[in-house]
C-alpha positions as MATLAB code, in Angstrom:
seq = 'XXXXXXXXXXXXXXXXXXXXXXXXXXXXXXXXXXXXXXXXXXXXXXXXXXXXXXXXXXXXXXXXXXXXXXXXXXXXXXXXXXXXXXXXXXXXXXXXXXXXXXXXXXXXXXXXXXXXXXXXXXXXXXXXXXXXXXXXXXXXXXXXXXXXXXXXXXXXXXXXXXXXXXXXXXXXXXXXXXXXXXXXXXXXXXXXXXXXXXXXXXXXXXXXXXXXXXXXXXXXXXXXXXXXXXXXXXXXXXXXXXXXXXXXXXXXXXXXXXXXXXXXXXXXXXXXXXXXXXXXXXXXXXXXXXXXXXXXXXXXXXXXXXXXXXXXXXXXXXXXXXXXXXXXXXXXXXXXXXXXXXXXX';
ca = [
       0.000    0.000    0.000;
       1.150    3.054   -0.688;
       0.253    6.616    1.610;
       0.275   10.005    1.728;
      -0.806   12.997    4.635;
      -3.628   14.603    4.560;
      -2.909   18.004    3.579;
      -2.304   20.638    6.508;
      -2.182   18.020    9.023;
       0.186   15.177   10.199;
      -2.437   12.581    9.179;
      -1.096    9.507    7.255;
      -3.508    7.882    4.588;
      -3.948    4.852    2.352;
      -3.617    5.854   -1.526;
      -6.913    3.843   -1.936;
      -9.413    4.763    0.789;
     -12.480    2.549    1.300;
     -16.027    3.730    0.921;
     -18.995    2.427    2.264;
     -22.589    4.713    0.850;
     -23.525    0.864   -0.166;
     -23.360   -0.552    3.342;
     -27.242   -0.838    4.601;
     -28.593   -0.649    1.079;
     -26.412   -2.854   -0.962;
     -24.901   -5.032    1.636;
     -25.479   -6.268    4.887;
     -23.482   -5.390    8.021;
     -21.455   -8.784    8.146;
     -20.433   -7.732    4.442;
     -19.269   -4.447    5.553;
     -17.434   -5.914    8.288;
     -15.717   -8.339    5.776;
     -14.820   -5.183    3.312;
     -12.930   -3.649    6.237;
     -11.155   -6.261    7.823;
     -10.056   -7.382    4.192;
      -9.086   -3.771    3.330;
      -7.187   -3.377    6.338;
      -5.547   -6.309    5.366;
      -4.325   -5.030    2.510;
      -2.859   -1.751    4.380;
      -5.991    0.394    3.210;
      -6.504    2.293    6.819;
      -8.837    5.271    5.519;
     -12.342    5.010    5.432;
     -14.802    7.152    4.134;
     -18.765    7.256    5.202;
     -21.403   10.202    5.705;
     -24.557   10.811    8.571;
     -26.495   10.739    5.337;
     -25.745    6.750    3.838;
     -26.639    4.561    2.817;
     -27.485    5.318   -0.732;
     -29.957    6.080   -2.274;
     -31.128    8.197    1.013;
     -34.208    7.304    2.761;
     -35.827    7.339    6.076;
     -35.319    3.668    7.356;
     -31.798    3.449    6.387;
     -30.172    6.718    7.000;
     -27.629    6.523    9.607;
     -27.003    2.655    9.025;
     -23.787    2.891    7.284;
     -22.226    4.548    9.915;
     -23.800    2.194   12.704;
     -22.307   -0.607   11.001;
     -18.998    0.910   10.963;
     -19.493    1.530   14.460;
     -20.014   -1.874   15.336;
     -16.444   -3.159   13.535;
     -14.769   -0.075   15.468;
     -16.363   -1.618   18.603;
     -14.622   -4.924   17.974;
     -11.267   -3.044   19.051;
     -10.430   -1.995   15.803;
     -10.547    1.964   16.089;
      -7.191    2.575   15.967;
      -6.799    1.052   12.705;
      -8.184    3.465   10.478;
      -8.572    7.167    9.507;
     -12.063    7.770    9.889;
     -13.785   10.414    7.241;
     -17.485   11.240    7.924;
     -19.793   14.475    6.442;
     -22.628   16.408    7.521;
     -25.367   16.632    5.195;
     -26.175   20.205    3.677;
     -29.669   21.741    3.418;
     -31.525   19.657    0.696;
     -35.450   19.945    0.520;
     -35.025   16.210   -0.775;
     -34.329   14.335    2.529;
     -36.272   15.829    4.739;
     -35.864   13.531    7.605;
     -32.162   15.050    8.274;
     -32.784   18.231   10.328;
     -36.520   18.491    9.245;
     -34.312   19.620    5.497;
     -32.812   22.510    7.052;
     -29.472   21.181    7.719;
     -27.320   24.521    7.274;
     -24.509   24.527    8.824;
     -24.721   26.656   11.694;
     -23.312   25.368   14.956;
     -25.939   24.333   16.072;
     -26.740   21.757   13.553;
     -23.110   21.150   13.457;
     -22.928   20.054   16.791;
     -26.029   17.850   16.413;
     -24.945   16.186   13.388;
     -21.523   15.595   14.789;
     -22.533   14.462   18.529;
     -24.708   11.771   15.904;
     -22.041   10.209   14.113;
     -20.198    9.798   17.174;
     -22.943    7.930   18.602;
     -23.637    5.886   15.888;
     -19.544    5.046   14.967;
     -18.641    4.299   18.746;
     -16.251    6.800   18.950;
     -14.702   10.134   20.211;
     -13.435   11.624   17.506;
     -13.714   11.857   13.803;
     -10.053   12.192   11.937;
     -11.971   14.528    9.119;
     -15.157   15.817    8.878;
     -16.766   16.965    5.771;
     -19.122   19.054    4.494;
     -21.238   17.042    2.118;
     -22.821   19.903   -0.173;
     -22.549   23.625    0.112;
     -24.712   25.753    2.037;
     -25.744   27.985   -0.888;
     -27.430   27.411   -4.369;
     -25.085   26.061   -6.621;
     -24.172   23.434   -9.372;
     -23.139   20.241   -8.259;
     -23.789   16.370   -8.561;
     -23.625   16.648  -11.985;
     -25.755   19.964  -12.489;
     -24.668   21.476  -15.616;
     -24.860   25.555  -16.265;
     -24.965   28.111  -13.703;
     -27.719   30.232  -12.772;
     -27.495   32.689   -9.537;
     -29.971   32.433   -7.153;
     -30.266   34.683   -3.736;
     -30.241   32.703   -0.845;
     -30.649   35.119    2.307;
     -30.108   32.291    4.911;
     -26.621   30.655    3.372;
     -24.834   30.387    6.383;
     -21.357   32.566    6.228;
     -18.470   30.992    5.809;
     -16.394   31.923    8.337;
     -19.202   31.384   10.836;
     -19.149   27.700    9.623;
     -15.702   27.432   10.028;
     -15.784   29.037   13.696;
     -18.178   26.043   14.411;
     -15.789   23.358   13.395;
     -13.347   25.170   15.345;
     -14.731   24.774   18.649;
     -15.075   21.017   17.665;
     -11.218   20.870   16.647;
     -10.695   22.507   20.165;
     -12.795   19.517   21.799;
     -11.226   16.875   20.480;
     -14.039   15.912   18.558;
     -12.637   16.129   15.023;
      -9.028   16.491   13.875;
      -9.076   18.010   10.404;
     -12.561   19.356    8.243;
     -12.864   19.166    4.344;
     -14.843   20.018    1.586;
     -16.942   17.763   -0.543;
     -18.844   18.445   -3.729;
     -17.611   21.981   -3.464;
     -16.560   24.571   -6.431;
     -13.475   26.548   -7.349;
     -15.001   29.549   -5.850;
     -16.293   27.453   -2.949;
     -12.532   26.512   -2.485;
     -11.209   29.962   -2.459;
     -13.505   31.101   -0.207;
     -12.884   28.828    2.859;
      -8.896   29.551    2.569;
      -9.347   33.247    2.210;
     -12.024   32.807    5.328;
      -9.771   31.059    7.447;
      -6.681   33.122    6.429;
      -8.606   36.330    7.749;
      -9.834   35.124   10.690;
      -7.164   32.260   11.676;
      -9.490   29.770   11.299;
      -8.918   26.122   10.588;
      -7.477   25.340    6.715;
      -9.593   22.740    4.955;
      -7.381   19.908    4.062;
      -9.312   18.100    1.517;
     -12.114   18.203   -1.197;
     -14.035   14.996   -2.323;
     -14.969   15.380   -5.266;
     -15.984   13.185   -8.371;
     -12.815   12.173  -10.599;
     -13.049    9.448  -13.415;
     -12.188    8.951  -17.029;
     -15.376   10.200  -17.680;
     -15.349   13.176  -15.242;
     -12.288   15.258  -15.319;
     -13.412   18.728  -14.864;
     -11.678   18.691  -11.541;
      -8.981   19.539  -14.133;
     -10.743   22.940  -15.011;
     -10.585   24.747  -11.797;
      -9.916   22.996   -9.277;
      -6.747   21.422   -9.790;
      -4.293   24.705   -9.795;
      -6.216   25.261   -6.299;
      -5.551   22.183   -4.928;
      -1.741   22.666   -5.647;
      -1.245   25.987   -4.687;
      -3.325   25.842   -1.745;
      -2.837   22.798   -0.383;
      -5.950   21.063   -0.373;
      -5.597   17.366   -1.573;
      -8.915   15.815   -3.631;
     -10.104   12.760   -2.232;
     -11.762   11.264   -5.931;
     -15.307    9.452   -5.643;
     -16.926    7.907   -8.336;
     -13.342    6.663   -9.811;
     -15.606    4.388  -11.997;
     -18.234    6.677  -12.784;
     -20.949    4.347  -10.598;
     -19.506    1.194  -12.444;
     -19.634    1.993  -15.767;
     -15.893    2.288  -16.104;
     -15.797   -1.961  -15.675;
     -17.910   -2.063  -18.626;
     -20.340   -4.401  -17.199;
     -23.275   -2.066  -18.554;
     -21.687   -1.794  -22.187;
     -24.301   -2.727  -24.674;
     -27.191   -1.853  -22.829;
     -26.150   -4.796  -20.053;
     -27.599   -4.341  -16.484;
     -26.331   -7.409  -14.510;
     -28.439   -8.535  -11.612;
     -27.934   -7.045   -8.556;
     -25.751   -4.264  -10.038;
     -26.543   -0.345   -9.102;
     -28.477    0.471  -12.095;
     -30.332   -2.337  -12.102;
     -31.753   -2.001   -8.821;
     -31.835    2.162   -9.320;
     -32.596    3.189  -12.135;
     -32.449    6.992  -11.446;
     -28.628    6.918  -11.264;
     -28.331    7.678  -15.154;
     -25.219   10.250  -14.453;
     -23.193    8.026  -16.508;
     -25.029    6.303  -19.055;
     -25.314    8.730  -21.409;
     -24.242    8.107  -25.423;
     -21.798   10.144  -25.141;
     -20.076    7.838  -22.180;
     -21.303    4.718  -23.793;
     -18.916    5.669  -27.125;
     -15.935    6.664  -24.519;
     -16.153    3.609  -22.496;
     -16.015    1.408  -25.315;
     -12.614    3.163  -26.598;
     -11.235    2.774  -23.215;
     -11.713   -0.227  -23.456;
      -9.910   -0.813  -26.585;
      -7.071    0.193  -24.638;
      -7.083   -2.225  -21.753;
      -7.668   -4.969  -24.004;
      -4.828   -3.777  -25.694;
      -2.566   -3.908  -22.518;
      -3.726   -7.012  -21.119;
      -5.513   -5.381  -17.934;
      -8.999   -4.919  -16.809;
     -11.110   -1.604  -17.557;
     -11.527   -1.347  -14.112;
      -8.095   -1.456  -12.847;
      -6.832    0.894  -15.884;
      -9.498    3.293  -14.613;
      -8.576    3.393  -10.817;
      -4.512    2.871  -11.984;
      -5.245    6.702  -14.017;
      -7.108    7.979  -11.209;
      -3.713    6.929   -8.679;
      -1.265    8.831  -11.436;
      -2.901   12.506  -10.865;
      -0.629   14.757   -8.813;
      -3.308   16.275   -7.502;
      -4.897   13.283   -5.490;
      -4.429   12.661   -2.371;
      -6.858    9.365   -1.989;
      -8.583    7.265   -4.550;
     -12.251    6.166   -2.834;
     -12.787    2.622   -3.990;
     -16.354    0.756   -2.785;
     -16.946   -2.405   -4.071;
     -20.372   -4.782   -3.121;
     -18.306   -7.726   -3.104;
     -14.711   -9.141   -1.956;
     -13.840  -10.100   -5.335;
     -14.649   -6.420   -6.786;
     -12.830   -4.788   -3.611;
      -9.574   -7.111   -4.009;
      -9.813   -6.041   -8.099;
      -9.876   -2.209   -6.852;
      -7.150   -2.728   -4.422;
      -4.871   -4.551   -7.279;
      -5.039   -1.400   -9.048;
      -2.178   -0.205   -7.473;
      -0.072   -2.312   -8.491;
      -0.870   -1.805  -12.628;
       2.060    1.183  -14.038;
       0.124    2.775  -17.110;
       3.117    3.962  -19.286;
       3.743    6.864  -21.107;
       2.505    5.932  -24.553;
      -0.752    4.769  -22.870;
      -1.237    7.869  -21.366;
      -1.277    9.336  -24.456;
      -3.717    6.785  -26.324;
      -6.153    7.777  -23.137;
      -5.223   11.456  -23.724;
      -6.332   11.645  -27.151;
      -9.170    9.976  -26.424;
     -10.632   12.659  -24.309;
      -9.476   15.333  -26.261;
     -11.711   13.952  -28.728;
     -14.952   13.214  -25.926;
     -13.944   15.341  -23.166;
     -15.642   15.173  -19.904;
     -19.187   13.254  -21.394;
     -20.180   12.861  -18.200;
     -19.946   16.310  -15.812;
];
């Protein structure tokens, strides 16, 4: 396994970091158990989860994910693994969190966090993110931007004041950003530079073969600032195996069972895919392991989030470190998105 620290912070992470948004949806709790002990068998000891999983979000489930993690911490295995957890933001679409008005004032911050705790078995969370921001903007794939007013976005500084006091109690160790844009980014460093507040250490956002508009503006932040992405979605839900090429939707699999996560599937990716592809086959290694192996090359990364529903996908994801994608195939996947760049925003 290879590792790297968390940006502004003398926290030591796993290259690949395990996620778990499946874990109460997709699999059981003595599946999620078996993903962690195997990944922290492998030297993977950062893993990522949210108040919010699993997903898809609903009512009887929400909270689960990190319950089950809870209940492998409990087993004596805390000190094992960075721990990554977010608050939800305000979303009129899961009500049930906060009664939808889950800004992130301290007071909802402290809720949220005293939560997780509860439900992970623990006193402190290594980083905490926020999930969304706390103003109208374009993001989980929301193309085009159009301002909207928002009178009660919480300020930023305010926010970050909040986490502070949390810092101070021991209660979390570093905060990051998740979903968040380039003006988003700016914003929290030039906050906490003016009122020496905390530094945000990370952003998770989606990075995949089919998603690189990280690239666009976030990527010159993330060096010159200091803030290290932590990629979801390497695989673009999946798609980036190539199970679901020609119209395929094996049983069991994600868009099988939901049918609304059609972020990926559209002609556009379907024609990419397929030329990826092309170039594994070429090389002798599997779509899937090309497109986590690209993912691992970006300077910019700081942790690749893997999930897998099963111990055969997880030990494929993990193996991915170990493929070297040399210069000439660079290129070959270089010209191929110069030619369908970013089909899938």
């Amino acid at each position: 396994m290879q590792y790297t620290t968390l940006p502004n912070t003398d926290i030591s992470v796993s290259k690949l970091c395990l996620g778990s948004m499946t874990w109460g949806e997709q699999n059981s709790e003595t599946e999620a158990h078996e993903q962690l002990d195997y990944a922290v068998e492998r030297g993977i000891n950062f893993v990522d989860t949210a108040e919010m999983y699993p997903v898809p979000p609903n009512t009887q489930t929400q909270g689960l994910t990190e319950t089950y993690i809870g209940n492998w911490l409990a087993k004596g295995n805390r000190d094992k693994v960075v721990l990554a957890s977010k608050i939800t933001g305000p979303a009129v679409w899961i009500p049930w969190v906060r009664d939808g008005n889950s800004r992130f004032i301290e007071k909802n911050i402290t809720e949220a966090l005293e939560n997780s705790l509860r439900r992970l078995q623990t006193d402190s969370i290594d980083l905490y993110q926020l999930h969304w921001p706390d103003r109208p903007t374009n993001y989980f794939g929301e193309l085009g931007y159009f301002h909207k007013d928002d009178p009660d976005t919480t300020p930023i500084h305010e926010t970050l004041a909040a986490l502070q006091k949390q810092i101070e109690a021991g209660k979390i160790r570093a905060i990051g950003l998740s979903n968040e844009t380039p003006w988003g980014m700016m914003k929290f460093v030039e906050a906490a530079r003016y009122h020496n507040l905390p530094r945000v250490a990370s952003i998770q956002n989606p990075y995949n073969l089919l998603n690189r508009v990280f690239e666009i503006g976030h990527a010159e932040i993330s060096h010159l600032e200091d803030i290290g992405l932590l990629a979801y979605s390497p695989l673009a839900f999946g798609v980036l195996s190539g199970k679901y090429l020609d119209g395929q939707k094996p049983a069991g699999s994600r868009m099988a069972r939901f049918s609304h996560f059609d972020r990926y599937t559209k002609p556009e990716a379907e024609e990419a895919v397929q030329s990826y592809k092309q170039i594994a086959d070429e090389y002798d290694i599997s779509l899937t392991q090309m497109s986590l192996a690209y993912v691992n090359t970006r300077s910019f990364l700081c942790s690749n989030i893997i999930g897998a529903t099963s111990l055969q996908q997880l030990e494929e994801n993990i193996d991915s470190l170990d493929i070297k994608l040399d210069k000439k195939l660079l290129q070959k996947i270089e010209s191929i998105h110069q030619h369908n760049s970013n089909p899938c925003p």
